[in-house]
N, C-alpha and C positions, 0 to 999 in steps of 0.2 A: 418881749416882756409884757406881760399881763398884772396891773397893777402893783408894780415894782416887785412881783415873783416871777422868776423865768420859768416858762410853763413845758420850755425842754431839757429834757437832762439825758446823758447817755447810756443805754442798759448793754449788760454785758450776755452775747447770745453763747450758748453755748451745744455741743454736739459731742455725744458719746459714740466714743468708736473704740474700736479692738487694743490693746495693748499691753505688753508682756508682765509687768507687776502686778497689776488687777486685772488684765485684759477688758480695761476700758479707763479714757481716760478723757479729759474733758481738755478739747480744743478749746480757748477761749478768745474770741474774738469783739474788740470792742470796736462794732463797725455799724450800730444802726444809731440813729438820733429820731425819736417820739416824742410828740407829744405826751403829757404825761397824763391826758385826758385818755391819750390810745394805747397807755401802760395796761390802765386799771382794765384788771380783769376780777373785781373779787365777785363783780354779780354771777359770774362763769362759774370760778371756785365755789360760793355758796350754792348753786342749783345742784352743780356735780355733787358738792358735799355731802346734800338732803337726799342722795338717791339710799331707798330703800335697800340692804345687801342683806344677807341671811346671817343668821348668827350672831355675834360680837365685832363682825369687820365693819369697820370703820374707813373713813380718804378724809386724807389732811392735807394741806398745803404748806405745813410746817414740816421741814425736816433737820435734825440736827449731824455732826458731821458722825456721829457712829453707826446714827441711821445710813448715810451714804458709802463708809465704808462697808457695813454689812451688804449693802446690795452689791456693791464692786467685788467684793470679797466669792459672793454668790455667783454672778458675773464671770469673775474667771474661773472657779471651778468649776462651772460649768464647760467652758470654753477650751480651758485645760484638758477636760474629756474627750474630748472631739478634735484637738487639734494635734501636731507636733511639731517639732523643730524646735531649735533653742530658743530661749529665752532670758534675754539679757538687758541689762539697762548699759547703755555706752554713752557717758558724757565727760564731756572737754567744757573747762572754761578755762577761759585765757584772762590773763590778769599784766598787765604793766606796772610792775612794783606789786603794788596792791589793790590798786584800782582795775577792778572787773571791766572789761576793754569786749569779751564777747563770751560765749557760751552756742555748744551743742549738744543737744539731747535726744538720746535715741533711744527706744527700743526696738526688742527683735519677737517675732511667732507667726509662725510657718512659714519659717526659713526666708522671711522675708525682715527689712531692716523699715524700720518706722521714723522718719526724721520729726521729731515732735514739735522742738522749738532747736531755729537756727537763729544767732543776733549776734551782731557786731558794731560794735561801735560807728558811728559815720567817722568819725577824723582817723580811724582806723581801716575804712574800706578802701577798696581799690592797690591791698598790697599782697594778695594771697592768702591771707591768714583766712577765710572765710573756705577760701579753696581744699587747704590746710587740715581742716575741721572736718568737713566734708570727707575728702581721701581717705582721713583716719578714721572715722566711723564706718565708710563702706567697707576698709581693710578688715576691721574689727571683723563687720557680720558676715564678711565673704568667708574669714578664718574658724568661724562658728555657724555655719552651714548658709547661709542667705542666698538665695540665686537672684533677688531683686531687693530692691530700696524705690522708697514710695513716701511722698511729704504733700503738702497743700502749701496754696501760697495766695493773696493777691495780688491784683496789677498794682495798688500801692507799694507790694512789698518787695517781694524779690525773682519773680518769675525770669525774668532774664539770666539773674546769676543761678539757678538753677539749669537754664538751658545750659549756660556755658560750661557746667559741671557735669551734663550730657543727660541730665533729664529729658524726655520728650512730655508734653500735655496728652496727657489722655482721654481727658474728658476737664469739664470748664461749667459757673455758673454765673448767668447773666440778669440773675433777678432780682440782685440788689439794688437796692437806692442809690443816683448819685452816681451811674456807670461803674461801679464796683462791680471788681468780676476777679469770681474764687477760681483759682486753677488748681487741676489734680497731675501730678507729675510722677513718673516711675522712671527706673532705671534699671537694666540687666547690668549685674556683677560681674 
């Protein structure tokens, strides 16, 4: 605390990567804690802003979400050109009565299955249901062409129940803050 304001707050990092509806979709991970003296980046944004460009173009640091769907929109057709294999969205949520207990989200492009967001309840793990989820997603994209399924994870999250679903790491990131480490995990069909 910095004269009764907290001078930390959490920001949410984000990564655009491939995926079947726009073919790109935004991993959101709220995993870094800053200073909010080492937020501020507007002297960055204003130099970048004032650069000279030819014409009428313009850089903003404002965008609003039609702005974002048009780029995503762009994004996949582009992507869509160049790539094939199905493309499907497969999601599971599980509910107890009415109360949401877990959910799986996946999609699929080039012939591979994308586990986006997997979540389970905690007073719910440890009974198969997570397992459950899983099976039937890779059922799905094996039945609509997939030869592999591929998710991220952290060592916070769930990289173990991934192995034991017969994921291997492929590759791993150790340059977070705080021993946090991203793992990349695939699986043949």
């Amino acid at each position: 605390m910095d004269g009764g304001v907290d001078t930390t707050t959490r920001i949410l990092v984000s990564f655009i990567v491939l995926d079947a509806e726009y073919f790109s979709y935004v991993i959101r991970y709220d995993i870094i804690t800053l200073s909010i003296a080492q937020m501020n980046y507007s002297h960055i944004m204003e130099e970048f802003m004032m650069q000279e460009l030819p014409g009428n173009i313009t850089i903003s640091d404002q965008r609003t979400d039609e702005d974002y769907k048009f780029i995503c929109d762009q994004l996949y057709k582009y992507n869509v050109e160049r790539t094939s294999g199905p493309r499907i969205d497969i999601s599971f949520v599980m509910k107890d009565e009415t109360k949401i207990i877990g959910a799986c989200f996946c999609n699929t492009f080039s012939n591979c299955l994308y586990i986006d967001v997997m979540w389970l309840d905690e007073a719910y793990r440890g009974r198969g249901y997570g397992k459950l989820m899983i099976s039937q997603a890779e059922k799905v994209g094996k039945e609509n062409g997939c030869v592999f399924s591929h998710t991220t994870t952290f060592n916070y999250q769930s990289p173990e129940f991934y192995q034991a679903c017969g994921y291997e790491v492929f590759s791993e990131i150790r340059e977070y803050p705080g021993d946090i480490v991203q793992y990349f995990l695939k699986k043949i069909l």
